[in-house]
TORKOL-4160 file (C-alpha; in steps of 0.2 Angstrom, whole numbers, padded with zeros to 4 digits, m for minus):
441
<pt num="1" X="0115" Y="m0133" Z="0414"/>
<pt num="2" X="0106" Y="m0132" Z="0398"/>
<pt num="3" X="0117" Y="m0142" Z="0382"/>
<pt num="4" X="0109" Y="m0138" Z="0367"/>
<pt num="5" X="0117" Y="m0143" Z="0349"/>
<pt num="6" X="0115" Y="m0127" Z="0339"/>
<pt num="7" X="0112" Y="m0110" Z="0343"/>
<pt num="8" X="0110" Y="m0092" Z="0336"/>
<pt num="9" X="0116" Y="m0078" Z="0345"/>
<pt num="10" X="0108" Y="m0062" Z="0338"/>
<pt num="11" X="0121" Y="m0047" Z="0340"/>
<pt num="12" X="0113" Y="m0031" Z="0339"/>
<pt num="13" X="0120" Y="m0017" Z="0353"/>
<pt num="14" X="0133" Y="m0027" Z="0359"/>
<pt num="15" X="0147" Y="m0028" Z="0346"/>
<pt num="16" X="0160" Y="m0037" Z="0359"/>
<pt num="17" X="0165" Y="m0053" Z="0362"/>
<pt num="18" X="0172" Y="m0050" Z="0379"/>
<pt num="19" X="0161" Y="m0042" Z="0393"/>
<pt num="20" X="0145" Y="m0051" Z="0385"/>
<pt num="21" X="0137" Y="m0062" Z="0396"/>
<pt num="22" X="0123" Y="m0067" Z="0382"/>
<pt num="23" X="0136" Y="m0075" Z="0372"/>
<pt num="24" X="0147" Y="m0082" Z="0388"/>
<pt num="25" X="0129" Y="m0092" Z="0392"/>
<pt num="26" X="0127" Y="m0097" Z="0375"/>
<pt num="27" X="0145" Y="m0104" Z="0372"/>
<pt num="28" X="0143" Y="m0111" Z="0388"/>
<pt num="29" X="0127" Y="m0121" Z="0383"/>
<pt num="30" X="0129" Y="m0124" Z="0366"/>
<pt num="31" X="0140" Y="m0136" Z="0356"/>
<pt num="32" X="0141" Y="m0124" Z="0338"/>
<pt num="33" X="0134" Y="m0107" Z="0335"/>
<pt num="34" X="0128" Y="m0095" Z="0322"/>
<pt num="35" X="0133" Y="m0079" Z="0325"/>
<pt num="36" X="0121" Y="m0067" Z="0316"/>
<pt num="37" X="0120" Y="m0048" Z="0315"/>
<pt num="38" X="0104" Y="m0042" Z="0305"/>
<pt num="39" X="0105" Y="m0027" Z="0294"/>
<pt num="40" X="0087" Y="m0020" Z="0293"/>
<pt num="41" X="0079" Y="m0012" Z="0276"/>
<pt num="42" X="0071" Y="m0002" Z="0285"/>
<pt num="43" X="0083" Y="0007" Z="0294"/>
<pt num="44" X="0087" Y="0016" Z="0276"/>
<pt num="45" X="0069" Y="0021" Z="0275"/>
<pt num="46" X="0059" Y="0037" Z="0278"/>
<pt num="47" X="0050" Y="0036" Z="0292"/>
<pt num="48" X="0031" Y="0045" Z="0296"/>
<pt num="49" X="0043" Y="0062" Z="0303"/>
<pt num="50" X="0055" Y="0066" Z="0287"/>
<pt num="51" X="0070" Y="0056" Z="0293"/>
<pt num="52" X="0078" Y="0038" Z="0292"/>
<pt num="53" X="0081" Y="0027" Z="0308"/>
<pt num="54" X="0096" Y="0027" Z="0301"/>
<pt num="55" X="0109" Y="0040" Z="0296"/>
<pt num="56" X="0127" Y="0040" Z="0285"/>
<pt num="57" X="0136" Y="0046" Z="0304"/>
<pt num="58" X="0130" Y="0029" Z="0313"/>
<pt num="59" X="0131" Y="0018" Z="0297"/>
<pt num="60" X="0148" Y="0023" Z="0296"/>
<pt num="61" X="0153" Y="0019" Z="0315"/>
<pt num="62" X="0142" Y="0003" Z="0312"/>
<pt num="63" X="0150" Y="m0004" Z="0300"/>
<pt num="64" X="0167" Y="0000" Z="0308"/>
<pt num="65" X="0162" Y="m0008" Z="0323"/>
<pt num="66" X="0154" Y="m0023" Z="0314"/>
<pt num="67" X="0172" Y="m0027" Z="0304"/>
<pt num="68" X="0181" Y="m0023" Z="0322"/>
<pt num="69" X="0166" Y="m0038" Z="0330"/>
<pt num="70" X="0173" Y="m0050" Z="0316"/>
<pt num="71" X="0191" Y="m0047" Z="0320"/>
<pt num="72" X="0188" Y="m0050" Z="0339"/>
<pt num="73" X="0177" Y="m0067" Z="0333"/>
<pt num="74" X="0190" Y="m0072" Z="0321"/>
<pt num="75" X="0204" Y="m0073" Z="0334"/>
<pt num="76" X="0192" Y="m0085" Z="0345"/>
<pt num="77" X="0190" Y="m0095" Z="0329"/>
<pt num="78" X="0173" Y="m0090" Z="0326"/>
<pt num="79" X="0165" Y="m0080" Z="0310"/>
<pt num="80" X="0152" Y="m0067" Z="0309"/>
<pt num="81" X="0137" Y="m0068" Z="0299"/>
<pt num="82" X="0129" Y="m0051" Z="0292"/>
<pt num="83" X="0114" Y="m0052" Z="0283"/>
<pt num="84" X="0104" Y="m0037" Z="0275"/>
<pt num="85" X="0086" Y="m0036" Z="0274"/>
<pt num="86" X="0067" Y="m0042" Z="0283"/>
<pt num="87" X="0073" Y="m0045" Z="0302"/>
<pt num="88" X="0060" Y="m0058" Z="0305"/>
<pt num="89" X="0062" Y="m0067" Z="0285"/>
<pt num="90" X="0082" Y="m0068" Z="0289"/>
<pt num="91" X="0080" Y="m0073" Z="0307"/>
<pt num="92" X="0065" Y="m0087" Z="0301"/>
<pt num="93" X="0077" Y="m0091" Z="0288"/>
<pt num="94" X="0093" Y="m0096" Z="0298"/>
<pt num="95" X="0085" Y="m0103" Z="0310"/>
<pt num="96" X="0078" Y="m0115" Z="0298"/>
<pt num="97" X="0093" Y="m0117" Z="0287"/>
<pt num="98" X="0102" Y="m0123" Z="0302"/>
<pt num="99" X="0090" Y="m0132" Z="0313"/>
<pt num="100" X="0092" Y="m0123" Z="0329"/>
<pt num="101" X="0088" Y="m0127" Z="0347"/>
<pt num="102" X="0089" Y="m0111" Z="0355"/>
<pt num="103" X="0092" Y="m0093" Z="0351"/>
<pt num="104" X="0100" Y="m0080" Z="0364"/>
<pt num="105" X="0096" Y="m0061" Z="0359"/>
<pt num="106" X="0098" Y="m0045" Z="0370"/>
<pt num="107" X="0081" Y="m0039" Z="0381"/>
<pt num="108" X="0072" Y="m0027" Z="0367"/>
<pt num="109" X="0074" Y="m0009" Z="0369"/>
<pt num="110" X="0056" Y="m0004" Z="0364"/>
<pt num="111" X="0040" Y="m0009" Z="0359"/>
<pt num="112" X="0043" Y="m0014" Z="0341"/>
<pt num="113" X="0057" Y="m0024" Z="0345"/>
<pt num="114" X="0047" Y="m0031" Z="0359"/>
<pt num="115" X="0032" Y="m0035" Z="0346"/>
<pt num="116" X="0043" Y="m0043" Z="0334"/>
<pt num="117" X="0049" Y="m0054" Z="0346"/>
<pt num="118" X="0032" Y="m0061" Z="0350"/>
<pt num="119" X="0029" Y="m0064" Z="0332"/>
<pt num="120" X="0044" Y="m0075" Z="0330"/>
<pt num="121" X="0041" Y="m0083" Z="0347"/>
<pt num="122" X="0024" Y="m0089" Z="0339"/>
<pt num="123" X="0030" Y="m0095" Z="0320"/>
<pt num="124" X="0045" Y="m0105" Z="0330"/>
<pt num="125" X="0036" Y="m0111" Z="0346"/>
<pt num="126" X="0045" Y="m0125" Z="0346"/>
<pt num="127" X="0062" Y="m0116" Z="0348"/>
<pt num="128" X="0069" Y="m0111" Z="0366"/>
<pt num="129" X="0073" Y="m0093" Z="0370"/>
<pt num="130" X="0087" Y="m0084" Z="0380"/>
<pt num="131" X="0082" Y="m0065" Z="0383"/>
<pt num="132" X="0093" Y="m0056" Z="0394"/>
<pt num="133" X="0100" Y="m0040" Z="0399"/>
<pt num="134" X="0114" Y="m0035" Z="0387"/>
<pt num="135" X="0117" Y="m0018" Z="0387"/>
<pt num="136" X="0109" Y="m0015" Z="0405"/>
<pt num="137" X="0118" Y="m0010" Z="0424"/>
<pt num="138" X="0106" Y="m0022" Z="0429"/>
<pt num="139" X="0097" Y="m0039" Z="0427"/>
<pt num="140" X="0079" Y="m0035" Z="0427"/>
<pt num="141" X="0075" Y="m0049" Z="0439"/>
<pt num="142" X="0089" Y="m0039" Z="0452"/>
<pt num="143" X="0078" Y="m0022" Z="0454"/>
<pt num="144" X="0068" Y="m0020" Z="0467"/>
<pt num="145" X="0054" Y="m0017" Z="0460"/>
<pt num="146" X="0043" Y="m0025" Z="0444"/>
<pt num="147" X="0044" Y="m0016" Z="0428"/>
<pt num="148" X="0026" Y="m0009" Z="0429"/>
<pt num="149" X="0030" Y="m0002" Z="0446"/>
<pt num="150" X="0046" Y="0008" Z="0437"/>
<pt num="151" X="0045" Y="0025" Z="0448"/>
<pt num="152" X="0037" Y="0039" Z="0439"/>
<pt num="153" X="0055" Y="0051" Z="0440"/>
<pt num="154" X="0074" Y="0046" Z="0441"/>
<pt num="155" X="0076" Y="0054" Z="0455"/>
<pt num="156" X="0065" Y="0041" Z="0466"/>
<pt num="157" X="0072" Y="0028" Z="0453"/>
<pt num="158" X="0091" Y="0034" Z="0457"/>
<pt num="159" X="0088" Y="0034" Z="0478"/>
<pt num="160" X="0083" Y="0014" Z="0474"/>
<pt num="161" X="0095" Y="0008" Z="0465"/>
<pt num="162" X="0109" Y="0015" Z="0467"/>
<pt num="163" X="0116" Y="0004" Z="0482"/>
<pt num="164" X="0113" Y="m0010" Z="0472"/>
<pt num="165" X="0129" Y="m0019" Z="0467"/>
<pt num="166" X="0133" Y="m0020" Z="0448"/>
<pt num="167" X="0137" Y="m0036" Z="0442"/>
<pt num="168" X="0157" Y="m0041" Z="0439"/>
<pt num="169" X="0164" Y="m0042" Z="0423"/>
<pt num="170" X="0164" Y="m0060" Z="0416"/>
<pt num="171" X="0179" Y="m0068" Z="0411"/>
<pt num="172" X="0185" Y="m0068" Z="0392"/>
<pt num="173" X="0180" Y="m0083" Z="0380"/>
<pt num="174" X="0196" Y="m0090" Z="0374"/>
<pt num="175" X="0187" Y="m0102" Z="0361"/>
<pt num="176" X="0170" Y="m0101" Z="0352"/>
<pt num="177" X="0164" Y="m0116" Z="0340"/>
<pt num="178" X="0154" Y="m0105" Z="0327"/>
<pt num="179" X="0145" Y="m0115" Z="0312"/>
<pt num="180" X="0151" Y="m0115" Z="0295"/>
<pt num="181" X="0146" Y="m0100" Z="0285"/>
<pt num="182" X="0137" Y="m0103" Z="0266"/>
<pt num="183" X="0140" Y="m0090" Z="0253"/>
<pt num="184" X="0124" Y="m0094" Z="0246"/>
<pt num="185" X="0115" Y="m0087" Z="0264"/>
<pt num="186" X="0124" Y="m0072" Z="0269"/>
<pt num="187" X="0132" Y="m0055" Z="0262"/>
<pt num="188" X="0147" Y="m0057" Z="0271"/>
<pt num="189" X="0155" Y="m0041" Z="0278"/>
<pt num="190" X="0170" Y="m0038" Z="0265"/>
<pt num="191" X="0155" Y="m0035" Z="0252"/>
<pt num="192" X="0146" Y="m0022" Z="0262"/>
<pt num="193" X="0146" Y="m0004" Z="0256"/>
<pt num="194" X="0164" Y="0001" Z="0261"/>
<pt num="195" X="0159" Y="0022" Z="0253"/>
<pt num="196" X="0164" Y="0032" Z="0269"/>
<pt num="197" X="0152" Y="0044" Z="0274"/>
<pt num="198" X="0160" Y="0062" Z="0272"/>
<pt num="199" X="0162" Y="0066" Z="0291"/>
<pt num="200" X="0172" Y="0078" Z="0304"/>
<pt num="201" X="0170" Y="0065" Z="0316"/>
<pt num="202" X="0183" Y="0060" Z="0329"/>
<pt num="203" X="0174" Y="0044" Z="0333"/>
<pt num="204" X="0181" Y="0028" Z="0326"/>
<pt num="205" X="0169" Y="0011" Z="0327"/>
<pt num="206" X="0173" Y="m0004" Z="0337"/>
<pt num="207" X="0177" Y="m0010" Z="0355"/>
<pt num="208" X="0197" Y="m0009" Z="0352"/>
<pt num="209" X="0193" Y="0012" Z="0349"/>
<pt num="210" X="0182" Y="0011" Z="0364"/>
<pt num="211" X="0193" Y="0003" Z="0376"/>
<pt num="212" X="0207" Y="0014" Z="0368"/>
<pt num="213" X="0199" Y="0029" Z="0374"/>
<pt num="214" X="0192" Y="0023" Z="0389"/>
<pt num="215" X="0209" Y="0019" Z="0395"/>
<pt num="216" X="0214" Y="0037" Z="0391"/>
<pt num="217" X="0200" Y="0044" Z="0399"/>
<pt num="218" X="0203" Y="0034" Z="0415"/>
<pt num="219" X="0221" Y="0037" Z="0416"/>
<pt num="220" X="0223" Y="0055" Z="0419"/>
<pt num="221" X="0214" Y="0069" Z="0430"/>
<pt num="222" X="0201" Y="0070" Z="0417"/>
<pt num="223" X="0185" Y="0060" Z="0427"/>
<pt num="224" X="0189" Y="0072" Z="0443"/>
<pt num="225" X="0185" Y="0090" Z="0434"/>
<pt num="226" X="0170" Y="0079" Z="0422"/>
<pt num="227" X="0155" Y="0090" Z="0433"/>
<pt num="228" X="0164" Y="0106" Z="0429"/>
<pt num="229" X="0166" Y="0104" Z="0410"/>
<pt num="230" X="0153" Y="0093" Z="0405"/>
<pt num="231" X="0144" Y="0108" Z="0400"/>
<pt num="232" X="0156" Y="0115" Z="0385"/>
<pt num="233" X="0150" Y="0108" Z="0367"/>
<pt num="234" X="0165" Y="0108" Z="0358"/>
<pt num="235" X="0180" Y="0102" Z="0368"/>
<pt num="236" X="0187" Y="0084" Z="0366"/>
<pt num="237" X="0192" Y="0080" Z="0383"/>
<pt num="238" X="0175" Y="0091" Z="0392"/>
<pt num="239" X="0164" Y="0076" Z="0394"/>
<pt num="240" X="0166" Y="0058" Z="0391"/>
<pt num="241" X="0162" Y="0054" Z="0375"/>
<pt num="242" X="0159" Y="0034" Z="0380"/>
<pt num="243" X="0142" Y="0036" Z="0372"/>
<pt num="244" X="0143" Y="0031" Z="0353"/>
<pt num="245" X="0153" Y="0015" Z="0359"/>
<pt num="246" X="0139" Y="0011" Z="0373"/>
<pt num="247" X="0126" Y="0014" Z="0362"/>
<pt num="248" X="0135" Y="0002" Z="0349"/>
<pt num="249" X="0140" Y="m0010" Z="0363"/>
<pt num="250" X="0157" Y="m0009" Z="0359"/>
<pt num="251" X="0159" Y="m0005" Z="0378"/>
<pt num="252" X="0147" Y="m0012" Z="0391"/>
<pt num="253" X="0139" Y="m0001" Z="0405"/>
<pt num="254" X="0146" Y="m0012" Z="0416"/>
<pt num="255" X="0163" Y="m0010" Z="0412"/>
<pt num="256" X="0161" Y="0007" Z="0412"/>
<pt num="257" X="0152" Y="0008" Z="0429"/>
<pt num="258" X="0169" Y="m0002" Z="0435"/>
<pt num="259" X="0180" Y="0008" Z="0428"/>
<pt num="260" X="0174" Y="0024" Z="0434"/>
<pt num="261" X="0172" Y="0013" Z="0453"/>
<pt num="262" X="0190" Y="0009" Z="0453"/>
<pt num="263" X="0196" Y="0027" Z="0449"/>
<pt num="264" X="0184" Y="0032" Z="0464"/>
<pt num="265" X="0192" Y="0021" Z="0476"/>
<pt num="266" X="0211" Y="0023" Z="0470"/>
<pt num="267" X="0212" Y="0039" Z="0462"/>
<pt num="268" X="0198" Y="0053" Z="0467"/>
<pt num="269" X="0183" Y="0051" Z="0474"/>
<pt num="270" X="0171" Y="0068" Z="0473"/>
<pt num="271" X="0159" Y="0074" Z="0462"/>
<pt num="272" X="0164" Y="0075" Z="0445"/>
<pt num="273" X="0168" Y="0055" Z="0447"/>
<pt num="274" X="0154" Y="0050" Z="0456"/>
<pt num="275" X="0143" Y="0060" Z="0442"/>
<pt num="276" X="0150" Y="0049" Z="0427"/>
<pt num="277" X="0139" Y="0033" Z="0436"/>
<pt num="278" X="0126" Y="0048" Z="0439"/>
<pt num="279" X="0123" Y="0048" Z="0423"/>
<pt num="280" X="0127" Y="0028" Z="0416"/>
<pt num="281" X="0109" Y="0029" Z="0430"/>
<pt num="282" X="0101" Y="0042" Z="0419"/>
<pt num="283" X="0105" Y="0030" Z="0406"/>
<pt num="284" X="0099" Y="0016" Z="0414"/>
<pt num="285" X="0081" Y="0023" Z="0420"/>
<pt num="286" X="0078" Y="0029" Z="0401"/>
<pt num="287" X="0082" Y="0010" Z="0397"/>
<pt num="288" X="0068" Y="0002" Z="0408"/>
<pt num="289" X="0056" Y="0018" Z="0404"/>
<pt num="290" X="0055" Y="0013" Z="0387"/>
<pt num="291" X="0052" Y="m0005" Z="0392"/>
<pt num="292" X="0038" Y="m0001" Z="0405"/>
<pt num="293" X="0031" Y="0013" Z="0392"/>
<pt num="294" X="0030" Y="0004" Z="0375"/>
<pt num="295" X="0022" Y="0012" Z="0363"/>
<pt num="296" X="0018" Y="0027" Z="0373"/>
<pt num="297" X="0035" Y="0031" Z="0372"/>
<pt num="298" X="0031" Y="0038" Z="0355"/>
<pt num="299" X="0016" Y="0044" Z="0356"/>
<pt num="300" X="0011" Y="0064" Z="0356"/>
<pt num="301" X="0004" Y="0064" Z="0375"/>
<pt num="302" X="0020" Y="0054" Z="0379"/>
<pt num="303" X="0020" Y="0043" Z="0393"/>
<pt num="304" X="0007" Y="0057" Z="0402"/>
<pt num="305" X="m0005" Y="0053" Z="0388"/>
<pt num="306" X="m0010" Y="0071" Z="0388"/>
<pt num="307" X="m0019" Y="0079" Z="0376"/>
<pt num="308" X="m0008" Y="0090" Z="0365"/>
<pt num="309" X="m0013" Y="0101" Z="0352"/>
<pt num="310" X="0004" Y="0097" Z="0341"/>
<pt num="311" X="0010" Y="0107" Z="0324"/>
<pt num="312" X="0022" Y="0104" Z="0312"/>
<pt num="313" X="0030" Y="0117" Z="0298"/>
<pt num="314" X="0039" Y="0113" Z="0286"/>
<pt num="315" X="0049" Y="0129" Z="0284"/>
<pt num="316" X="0054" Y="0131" Z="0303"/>
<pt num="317" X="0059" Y="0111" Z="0303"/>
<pt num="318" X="0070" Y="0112" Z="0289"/>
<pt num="319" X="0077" Y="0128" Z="0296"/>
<pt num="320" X="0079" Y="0121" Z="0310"/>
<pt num="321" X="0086" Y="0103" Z="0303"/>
<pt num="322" X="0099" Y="0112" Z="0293"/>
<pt num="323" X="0106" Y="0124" Z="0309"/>
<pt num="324" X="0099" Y="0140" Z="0298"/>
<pt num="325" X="0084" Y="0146" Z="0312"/>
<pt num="326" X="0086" Y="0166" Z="0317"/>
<pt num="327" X="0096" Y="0157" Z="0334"/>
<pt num="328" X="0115" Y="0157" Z="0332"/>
<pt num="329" X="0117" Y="0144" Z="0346"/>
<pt num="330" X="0106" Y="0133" Z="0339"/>
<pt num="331" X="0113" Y="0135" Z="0322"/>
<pt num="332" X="0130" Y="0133" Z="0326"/>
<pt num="333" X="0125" Y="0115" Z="0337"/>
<pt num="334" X="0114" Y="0109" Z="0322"/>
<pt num="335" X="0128" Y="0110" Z="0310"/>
<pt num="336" X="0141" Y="0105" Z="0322"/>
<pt num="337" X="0128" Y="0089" Z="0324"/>
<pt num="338" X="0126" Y="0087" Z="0303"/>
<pt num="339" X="0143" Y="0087" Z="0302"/>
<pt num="340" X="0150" Y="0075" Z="0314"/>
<pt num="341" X="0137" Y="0066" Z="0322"/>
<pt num="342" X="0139" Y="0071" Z="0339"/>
<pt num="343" X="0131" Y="0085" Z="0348"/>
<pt num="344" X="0134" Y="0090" Z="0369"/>
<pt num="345" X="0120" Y="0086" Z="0380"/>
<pt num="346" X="0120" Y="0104" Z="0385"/>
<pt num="347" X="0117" Y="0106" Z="0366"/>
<pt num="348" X="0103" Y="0094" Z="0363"/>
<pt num="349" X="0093" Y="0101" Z="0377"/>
<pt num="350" X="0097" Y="0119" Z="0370"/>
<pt num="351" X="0090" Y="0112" Z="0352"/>
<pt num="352" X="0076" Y="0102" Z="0359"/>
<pt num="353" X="0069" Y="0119" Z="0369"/>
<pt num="354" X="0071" Y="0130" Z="0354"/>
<pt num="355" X="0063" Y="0115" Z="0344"/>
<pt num="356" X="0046" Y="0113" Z="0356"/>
<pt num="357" X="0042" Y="0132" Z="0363"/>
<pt num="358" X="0051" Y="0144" Z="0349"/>
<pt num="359" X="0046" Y="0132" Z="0335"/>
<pt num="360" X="0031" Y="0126" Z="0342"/>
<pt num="361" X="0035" Y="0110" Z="0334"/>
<pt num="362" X="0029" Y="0092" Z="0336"/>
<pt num="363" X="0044" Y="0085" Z="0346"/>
<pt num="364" X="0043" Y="0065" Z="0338"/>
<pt num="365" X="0052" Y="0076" Z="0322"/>
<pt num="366" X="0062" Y="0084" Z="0334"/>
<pt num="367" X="0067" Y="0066" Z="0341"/>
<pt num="368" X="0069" Y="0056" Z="0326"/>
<pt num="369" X="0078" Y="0068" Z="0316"/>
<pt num="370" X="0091" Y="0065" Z="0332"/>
<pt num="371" X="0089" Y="0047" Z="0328"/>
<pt num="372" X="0095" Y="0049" Z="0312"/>
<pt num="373" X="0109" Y="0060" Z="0315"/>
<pt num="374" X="0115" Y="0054" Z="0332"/>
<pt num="375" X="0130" Y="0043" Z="0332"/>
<pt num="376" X="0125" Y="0039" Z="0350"/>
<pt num="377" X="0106" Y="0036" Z="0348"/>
<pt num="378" X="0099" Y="0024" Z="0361"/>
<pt num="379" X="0081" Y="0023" Z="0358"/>
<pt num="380" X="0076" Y="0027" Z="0378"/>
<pt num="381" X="0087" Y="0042" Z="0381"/>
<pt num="382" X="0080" Y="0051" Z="0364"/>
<pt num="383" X="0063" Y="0049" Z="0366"/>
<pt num="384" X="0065" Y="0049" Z="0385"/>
<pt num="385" X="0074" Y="0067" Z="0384"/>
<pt num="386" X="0064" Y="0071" Z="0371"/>
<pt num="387" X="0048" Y="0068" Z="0380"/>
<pt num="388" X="0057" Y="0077" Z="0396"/>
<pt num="389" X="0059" Y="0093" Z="0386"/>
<pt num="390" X="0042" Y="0093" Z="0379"/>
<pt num="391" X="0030" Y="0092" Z="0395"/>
<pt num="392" X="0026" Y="0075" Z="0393"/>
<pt num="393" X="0038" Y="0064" Z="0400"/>
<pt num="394" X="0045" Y="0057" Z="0416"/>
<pt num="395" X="0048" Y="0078" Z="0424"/>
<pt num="396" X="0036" Y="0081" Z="0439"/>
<pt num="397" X="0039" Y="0097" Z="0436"/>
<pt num="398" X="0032" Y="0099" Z="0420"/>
<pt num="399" X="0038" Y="0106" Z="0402"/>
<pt num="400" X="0056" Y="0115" Z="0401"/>
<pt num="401" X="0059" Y="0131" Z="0391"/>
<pt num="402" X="0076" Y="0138" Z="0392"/>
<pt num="403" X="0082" Y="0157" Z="0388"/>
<pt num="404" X="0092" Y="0155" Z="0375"/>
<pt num="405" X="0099" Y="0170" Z="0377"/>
<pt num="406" X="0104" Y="0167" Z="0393"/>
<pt num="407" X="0112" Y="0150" Z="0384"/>
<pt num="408" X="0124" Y="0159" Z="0374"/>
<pt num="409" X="0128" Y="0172" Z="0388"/>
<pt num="410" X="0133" Y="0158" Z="0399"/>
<pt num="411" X="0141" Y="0142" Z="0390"/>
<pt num="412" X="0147" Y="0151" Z="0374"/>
<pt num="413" X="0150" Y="0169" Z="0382"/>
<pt num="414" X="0163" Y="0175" Z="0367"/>
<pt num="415" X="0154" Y="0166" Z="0352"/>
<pt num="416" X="0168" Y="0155" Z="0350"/>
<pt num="417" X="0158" Y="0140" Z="0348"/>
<pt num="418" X="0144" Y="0147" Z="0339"/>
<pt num="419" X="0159" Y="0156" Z="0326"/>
<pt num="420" X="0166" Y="0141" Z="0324"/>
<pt num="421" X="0152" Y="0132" Z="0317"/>
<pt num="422" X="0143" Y="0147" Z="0307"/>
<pt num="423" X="0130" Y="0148" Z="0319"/>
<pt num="424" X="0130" Y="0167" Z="0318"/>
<pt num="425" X="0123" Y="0165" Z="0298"/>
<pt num="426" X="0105" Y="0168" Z="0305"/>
<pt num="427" X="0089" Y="0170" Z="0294"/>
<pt num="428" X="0082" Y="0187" Z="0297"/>
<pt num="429" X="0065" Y="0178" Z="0299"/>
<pt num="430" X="0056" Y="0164" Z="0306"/>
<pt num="431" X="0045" Y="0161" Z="0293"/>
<pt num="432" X="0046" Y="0163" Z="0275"/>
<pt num="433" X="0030" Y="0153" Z="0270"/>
<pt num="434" X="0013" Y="0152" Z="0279"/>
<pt num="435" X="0006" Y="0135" Z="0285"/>
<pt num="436" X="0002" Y="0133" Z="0267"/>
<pt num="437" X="0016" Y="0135" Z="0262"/>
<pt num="438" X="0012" Y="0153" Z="0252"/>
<pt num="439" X="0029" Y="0164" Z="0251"/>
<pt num="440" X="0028" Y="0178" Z="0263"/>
<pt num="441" X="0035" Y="0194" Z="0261"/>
């Protein structure tokens, strides 16, 4: 076993302390630790598609979970450290200030995070590196297969893994030696930006949340009828709803995957309970696509690399961005997503089809402005699902266009949903500038 003096765990999905095995191993190893959490500039920033990486509905359950992450390191007698700015300066910076051996961080989730990895691998050579699976079902050297041979589909990816036996739970930390904290180096967390976003949402940040709802979830008949209501957009208790706490890391897959297991096997076992792990494998394939994929995950051709003749106006965007398109149902899910930060994934594949083929927009707006208002973005799903509706992705069957007629008629039948959020305050028209933008009559 290795026994290093100092080390810096690098929290970024995983706001727990329990069910972390990246922390266990560096507990484990290590005689004191930094715990460090980097708030990027960045994320604040406008990107090249009109939106920020980052918007006021995930800051908001961020920063709850990050204040709920110091109350669960505080009762093992460690602190956090939050620091705002340049991930690679603040990184450098600590790992300088407190001379460590080794850093442990979670496997990156795309190319970017990949890249900046490799540049602080060559300015610190001399450090030793922990990289592992975090947020995954899986630890990468456990698949079958190497990452560049990731199956083309989920289906193919599905019938291989999943057999596979999902690693146990680890058991809770009862003590962690953290090192002392300077005023001088950090922003500590009571000075963070405490303005609430103004939000309708019924999601609260932070593993005691999570596991409060997961218990809640799990305890009644709910995971038995999952495949016959995941499909409504509106209801509480139609789907889920684990996502904004996986995607924080405020609940592992893991646990989640148990979870669902032991109701299979005490409670019900059909195929609304098997479909929750269904989907935690969607989950998981979009996780190792983006891996595989790298940049290609956001480029235009997508992971196809075709050649696609992409446009974007500004009119249908906004439109489209602010729920006010000639499409009641999408209208009514847009706002329903401005306001709260959530949106069903019946929804999102409505949006994202109106988006592409009644828009004819250039998806990577369409799947960054869902990055910005998504309390549940994960950066493989988005751009995965994104490039899925587009024609360009991991479907063998090519690009999907749905009827939204047929839409409404079937999940919102009586307009209740679509009433309820003021979907049915339509444009008359598609277009009110040219490509130009020149006012059109």
């Amino acid at each position: 076993m290795a026994n290093y003096k100092r080390g810096i765990v690098l929290f970024s999905r995983d706001h727990r302390v329990d069910s972390n095995p990246l922390l266990e191993q560096a507990v484990r190893e290590c005689e004191q630790l930094c715990l460090l959490f980097v708030i990027e500039e960045s994320w604040f920033q406008p990107s090249l598609y009109c939106s920020k990486p980052l918007g006021v509905h995930r800051w908001r359950f961020m920063k709850e979970s990050l204040l709920d992450l110091q109350h669960q390191l505080q009762a093992k007698g460690a602190e956090l450290l939050v620091m705002r700015g340049s991930w690679g300066e603040i990184v450098s910076d600590v790992i300088d200030h407190y001379q460590a051996n080794v850093l442990y961080t979670d496997l990156p989730k795309d190319f970017s995070e990949s890249q900046r990895l490799k540049r602080l691998r060559a300015a610190k050579s001399e450090l030793q590196y922990s990289v592992q699976s975090n947020t995954h079902l899986f630890e990468q050297a456990d698949l079958p297969f190497k990452l560049e041979l990731l199956p083309d589909s989920f289906s193919k990816f599905r019938r291989i893994v999943e057999d596979l036996s999902v690693p146990a739970d680890i058991e809770p930390l009862t003590v962690i030696h953290s090192l002392p904290i300077h005023a001088s180096l950090a922003q500590q967390l009571q000075n963070l930006d405490s303005n609430a976003a103004k939000t309708n949402s019924p999601f609260i940040g932070g593993r005691q949340a999570g596991l409060a709802h997961l218990e809640t979830y799990m305890s009644g008949e709910l995971p038995a009828s999952y495949e016959q209501t995941r499909n409504e957009f509106d209801r509480w208790d139609a789907s889920t709803k684990f996502s904004p706490w996986l995607a924080q890391g405020c609940l592992s897959a893991r646990e989640i995957w148990h979870a669902v297991g032991r109701y299979r096997r005490d409670v019900v076992d059909n195929k609304s309970s098997y479909w929750i792990q269904f989907e935690l494998l969607w989950r998981e394939y979009f996780h190792w696509y983006a891996l595989k994929h790298a940049e290609l995950l956001f480029e235009p051709g997508g992971v196809q690399t075709q050649k696609r003749l992409l446009s974007f106006y500004p009119g249908r965007f906004q439109a489209w961005c602010n729920g006010n398109t000639i499409y009641p149902l999408v209208n009514a899910c847009m706002r329903q997503l401005n306001q709260t930060g959530y949106m069903s994934n019946r929804g999102r594949q409505i949006v994202a089809s109106c988006f592409v083929h009644e828009l004819g927009l250039d998806w990577r707006y369409g799947a960054a402005y869902f990055q910005q208002q998504l309390l549940d973005y994960d950066v493989g799903s988005n751009w995965g699902n994104w490039q899925y509706l587009a024609g360009v992705g991991a479907d063998p069957r090519g690009w999907r266009q749905f009827n939204l007629e047929k839409q409404q008629q079937k999940y919102d039948p009586d307009g209740e949903f679509t009433l309820r959020w003021g979907g049915a305050q339509v444009n008359s028209v598609q277009d009110s500038v040219d490509m130009v933008d020149w006012p059109m009559d």
